[in-house]
C-alpha positions in Angstrom: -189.5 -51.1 9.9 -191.4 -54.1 7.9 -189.5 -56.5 5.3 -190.9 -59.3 3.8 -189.9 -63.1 5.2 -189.7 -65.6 2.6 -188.3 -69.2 2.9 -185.4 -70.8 1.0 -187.1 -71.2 -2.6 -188.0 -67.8 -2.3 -192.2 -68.2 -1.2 -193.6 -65.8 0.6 -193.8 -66.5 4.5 -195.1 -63.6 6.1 -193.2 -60.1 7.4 -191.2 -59.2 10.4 -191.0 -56.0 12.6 -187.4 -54.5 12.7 -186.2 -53.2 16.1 -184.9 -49.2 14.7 -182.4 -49.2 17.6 -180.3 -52.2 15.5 -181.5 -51.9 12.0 -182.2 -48.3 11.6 -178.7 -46.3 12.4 -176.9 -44.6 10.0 -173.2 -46.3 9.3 -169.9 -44.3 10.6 -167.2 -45.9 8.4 -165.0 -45.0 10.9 -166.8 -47.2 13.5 -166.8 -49.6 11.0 -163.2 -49.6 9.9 -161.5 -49.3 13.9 -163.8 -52.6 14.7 -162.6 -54.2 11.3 -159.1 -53.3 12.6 -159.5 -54.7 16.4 -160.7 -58.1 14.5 -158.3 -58.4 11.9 -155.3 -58.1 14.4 -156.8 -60.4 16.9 -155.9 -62.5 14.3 -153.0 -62.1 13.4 -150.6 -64.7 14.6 -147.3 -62.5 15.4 -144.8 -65.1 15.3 -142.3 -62.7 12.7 -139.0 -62.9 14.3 -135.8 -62.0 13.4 -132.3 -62.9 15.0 -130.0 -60.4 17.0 -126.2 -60.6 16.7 -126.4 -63.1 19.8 -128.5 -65.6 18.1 -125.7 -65.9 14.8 -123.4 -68.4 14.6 -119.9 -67.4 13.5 -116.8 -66.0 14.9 -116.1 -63.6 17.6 -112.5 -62.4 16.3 -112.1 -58.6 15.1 -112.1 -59.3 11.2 -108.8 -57.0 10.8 -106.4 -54.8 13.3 -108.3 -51.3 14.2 -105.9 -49.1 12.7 -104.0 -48.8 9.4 -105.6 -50.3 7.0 -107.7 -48.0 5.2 -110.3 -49.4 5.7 -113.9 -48.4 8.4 -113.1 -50.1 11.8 -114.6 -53.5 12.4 -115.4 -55.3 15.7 -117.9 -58.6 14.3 -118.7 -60.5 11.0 -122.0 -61.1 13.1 -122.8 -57.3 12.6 -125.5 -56.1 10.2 -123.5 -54.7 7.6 -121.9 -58.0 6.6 -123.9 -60.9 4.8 -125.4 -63.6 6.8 -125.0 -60.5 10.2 -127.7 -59.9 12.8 -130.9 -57.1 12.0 -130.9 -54.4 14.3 -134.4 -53.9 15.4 -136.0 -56.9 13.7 -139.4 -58.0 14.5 -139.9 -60.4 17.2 -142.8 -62.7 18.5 -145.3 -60.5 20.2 -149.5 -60.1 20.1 -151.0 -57.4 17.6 -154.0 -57.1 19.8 -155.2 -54.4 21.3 -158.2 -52.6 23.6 -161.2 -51.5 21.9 -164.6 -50.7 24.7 -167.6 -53.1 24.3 -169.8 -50.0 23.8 -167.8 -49.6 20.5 -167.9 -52.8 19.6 -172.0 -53.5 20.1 -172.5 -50.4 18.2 -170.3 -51.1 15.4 -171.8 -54.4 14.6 -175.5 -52.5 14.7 -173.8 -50.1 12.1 -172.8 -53.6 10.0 -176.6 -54.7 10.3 -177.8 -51.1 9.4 -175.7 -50.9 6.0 -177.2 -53.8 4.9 -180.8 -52.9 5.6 -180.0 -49.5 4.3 -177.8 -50.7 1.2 -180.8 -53.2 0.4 -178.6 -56.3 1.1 -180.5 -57.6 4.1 -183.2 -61.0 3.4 -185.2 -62.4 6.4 -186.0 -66.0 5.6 -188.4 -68.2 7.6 -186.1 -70.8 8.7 -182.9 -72.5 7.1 -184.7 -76.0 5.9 -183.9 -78.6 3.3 -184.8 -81.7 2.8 -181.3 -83.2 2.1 -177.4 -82.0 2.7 -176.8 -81.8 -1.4 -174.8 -78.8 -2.1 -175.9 -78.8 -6.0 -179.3 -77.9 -5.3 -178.7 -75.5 -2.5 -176.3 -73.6 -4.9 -179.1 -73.3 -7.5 -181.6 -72.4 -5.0 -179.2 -69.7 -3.7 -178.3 -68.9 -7.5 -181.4 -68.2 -8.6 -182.4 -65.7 -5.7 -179.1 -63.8 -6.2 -177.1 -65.2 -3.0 -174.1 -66.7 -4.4 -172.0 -64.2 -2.6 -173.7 -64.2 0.8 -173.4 -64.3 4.8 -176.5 -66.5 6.2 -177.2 -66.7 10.0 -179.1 -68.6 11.7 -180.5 -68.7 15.4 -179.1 -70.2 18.9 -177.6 -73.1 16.3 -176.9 -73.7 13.0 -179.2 -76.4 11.1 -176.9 -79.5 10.6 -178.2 -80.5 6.8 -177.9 -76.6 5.4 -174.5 -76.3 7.3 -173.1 -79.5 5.2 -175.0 -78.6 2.1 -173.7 -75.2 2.2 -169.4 -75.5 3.7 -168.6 -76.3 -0.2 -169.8 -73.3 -1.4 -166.7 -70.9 -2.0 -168.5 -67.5 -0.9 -171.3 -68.6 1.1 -170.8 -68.4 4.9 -173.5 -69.6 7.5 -172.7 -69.1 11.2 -175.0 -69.2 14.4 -176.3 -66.3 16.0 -173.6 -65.8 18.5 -170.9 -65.9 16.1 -172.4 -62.6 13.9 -169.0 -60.4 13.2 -169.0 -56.8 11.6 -166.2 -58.7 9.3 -168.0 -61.3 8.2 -170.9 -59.0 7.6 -169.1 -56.6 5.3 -166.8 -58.9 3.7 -169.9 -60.3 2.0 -172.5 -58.6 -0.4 -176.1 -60.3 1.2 -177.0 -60.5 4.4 -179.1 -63.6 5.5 -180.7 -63.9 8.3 -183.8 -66.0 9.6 -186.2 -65.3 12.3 -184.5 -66.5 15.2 -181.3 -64.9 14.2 -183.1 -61.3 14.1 -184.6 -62.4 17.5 -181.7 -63.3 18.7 -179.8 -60.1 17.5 -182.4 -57.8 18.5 -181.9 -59.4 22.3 -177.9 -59.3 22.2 -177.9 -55.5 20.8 -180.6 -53.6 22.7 
């Protein structure tokens, strides 16, 4: 398929070929959401703990005799029915990862690049050039094409002034090639990608 390139302030710069094998599928939101899921628990720190009934401090006396008092028998104060006692089964430390095959994974990130061509949220630019790293005019620029809410990539790396001009802008992301996630891609409403991005994709995903 054939979309229109255009540069920053929105001139024309020519068309690119898409490769149908990575911009052409049609989106499983369930390929979608298990890749969201792998990601989002990778991440997840896992440091929750809670303490045992070894780990509180306090005496080890029976609080009262066994028998005669009327009252349910009682070995600990340090036992989870009493204030300040242990949790039985509490979270502990621990990774939230888990597996998910590669094959899922490459396909699940051509599915993130397919929604966006499909939905209409996908912009191929020539290249990621300003003149100076000034954020003000980069947001109006952006602004003004509708990109205020927005992931941009860019090729092999990222170009230093447009990366500085652009890390103050609270919903604009730019990452390098490499770094394109399906979470990144659908946490955002436009796409951006320039030439050597697509190249680059095209390479990594066929």
């Amino acid at each position: 398929m054939k979309l229109n390139v255009t540069r920053i302030d929105n001139s024309p710069a020519g068309e690119i070929e898409l490769d149908e094998a990575v911009f052409g599928l049609d989106p499983r939101t369930d390929i979608l959401f298990r890749m969201v899921r792998w990601q989002l628990s990778k991440r997840r720190q896992g440091t929750h703990s809670s303490r045992g009934i070894s780990q509180i401090s306090g005496t080890t006396k029976k609080p009262y005799k066994q028998k005669g008092t009327g009252r349910a028998r009682q070995g600990s104060l340090r036992s989870p029915q009493f204030r300040g006692g242990a949790v039985i089964f509490g979270p502990k430390p621990r990774s939230h990862e888990h597996d998910l095959p590669k094959k899922v994974r490459k396909l699940a990130l051509k599915m993130a690049l397919s929604s966006k061509c499909k939905d209409g949220k996908l912009v191929v630019v020539d290249a990621l050039d300003v003149k100076e790293a000034k954020t003000r005019p980069l947001a109006k620029a952006l602004a003004a094409r509708g990109l205020e809410d927005a992931l941009i990539i860019d090729g092999d790396t990222v170009n230093e002034l447009f990366a500085r001009a652009a890390r103050n802008l609270p919903k604009v992301d730019v990452l390098p090639q490499a770094g394109a996630n399906v979470y990144d891609i659908l946490r955002r409403d436009t796409l951006v990608l320039t030439r050597n991005a697509v190249q680059g994709l095209e390479a990594r995903l066929k």
